[in-house]
C-alpha positions as CSV (number, residue, x, y, z in Angstrom):
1,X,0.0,0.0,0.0
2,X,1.0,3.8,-0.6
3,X,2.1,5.3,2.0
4,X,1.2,9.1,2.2
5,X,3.5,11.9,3.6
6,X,0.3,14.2,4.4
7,X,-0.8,12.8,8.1
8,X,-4.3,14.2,7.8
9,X,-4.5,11.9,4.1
10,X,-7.6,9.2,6.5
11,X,-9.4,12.3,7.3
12,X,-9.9,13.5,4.4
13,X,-11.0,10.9,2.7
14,X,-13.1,9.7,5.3
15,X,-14.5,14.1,4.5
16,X,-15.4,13.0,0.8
17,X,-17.0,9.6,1.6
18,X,-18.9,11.2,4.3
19,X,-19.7,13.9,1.6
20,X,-20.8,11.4,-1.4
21,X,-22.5,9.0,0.8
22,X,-23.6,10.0,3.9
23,X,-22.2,10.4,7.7
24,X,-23.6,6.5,8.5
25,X,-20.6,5.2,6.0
26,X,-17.5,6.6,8.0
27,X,-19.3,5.5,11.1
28,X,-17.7,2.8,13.4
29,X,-19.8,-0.2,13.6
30,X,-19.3,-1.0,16.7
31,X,-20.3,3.0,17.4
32,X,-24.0,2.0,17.7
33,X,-23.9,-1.5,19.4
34,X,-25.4,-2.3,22.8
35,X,-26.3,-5.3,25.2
36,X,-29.9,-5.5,23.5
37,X,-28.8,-5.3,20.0
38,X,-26.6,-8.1,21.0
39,X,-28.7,-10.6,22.3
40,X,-31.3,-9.9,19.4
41,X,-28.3,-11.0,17.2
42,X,-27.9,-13.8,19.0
43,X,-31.4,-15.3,19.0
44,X,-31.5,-14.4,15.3
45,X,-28.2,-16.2,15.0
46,X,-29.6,-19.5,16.9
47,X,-33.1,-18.8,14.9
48,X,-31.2,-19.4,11.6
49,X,-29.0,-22.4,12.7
50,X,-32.0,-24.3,13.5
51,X,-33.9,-23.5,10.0
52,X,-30.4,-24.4,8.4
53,X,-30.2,-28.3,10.4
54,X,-33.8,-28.2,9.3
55,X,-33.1,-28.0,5.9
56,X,-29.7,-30.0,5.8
57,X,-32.1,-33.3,7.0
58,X,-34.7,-32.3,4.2
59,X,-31.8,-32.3,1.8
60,X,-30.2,-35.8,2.9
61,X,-30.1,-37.9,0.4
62,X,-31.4,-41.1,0.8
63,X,-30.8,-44.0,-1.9
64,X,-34.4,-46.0,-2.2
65,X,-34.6,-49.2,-5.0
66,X,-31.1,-48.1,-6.7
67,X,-32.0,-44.1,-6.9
68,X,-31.2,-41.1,-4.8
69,X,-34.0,-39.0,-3.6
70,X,-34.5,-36.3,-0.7
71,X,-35.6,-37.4,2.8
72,X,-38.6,-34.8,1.7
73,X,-39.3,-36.5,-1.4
74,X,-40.0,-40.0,0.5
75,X,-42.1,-37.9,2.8
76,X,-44.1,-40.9,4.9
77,X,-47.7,-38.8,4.3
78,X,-47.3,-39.4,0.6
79,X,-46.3,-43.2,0.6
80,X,-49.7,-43.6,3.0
81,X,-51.9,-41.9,0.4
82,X,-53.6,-43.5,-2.4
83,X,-52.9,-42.5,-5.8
84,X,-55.6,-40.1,-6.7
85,X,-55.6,-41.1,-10.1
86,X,-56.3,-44.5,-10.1
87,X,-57.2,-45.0,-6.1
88,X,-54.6,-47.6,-5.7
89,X,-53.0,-48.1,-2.3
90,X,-49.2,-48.4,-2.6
91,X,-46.4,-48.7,-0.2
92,X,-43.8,-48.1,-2.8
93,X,-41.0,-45.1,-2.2
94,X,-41.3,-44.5,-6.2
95,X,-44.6,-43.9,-5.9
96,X,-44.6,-41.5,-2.9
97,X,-41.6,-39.3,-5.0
98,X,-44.6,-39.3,-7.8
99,X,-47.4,-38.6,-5.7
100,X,-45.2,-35.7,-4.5
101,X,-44.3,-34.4,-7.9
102,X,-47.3,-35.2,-9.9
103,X,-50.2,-36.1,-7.8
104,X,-50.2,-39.6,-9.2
105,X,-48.4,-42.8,-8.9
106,X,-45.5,-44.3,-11.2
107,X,-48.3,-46.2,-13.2
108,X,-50.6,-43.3,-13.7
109,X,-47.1,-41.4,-14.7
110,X,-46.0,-43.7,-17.2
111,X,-49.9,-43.9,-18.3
112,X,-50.7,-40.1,-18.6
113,X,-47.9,-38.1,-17.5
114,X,-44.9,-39.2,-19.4
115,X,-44.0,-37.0,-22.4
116,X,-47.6,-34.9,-21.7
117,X,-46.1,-32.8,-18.8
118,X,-47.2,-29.5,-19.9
119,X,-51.0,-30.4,-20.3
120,X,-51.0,-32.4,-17.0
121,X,-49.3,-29.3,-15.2
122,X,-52.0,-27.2,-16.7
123,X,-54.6,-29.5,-15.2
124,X,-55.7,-32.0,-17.3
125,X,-56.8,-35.5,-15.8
126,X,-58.1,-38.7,-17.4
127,X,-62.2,-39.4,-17.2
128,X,-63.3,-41.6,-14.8
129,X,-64.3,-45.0,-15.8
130,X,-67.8,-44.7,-14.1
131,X,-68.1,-41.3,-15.7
């Protein structure tokens, strides 16, 4: 770094940035800082570890029947529905990483979803057979 032979060279730059951008810029941080303001960061700082754990076991991968999927994606809740498609009860991972994705099972996928994805995303369904 350049060294400067005028001793007041800090001062006056900190004059011009204060200047452009405002008094707050050239202001110690530590200027403003108190107990409270440190035990709010503190719970924030214990607040966001938790959310991250939380999302570092919803991100685990888990390999199920030779594939890797998301400890969210095997959710038990969807593995315990039926498909709503076709009604059938399945305990199948796959099916729960469908049900998940495309509100049907890997049947109904292969059956209705499988190269149609844009006109089952915009809602689209197959007929009922009583219907």
């Amino acid at each position: 770094m350049k060294k400067h032979k005028d001793p007041n060279y800090v001062v006056k730059v900190e004059k011009a940035i204060s200047k452009k951008y405002g008094e707050d810029t050239i202001q110690n941080p530590r200027g403003n800082w108190n107990d409270e303001k440190e035990q709010d960061f503190i719970e924030q700082s214990k607040l966001l570890y938790k959310k991250e754990l939380i999302n570092e076991e919803k991100e685990e991968k888990i390999e199920q029947n030779g594939f890797l999927a998301t400890r969210k994606l095997l959710s038990k809740e969807a593995v315990k529905e039926n498909c709503p498609v076709c009604k059938n009860y399945s305990l199948n991972p796959r099916d729960s990483v469908y049900v998940i994705k495309f509100d049907c099972c890997f049947g109904c996928y292969v059956k209705y979803v499988e190269g149609r994805k844009e006109r089952w995303k915009s809602g689209w369904r197959p007929k009922k057979e009583n219907e």
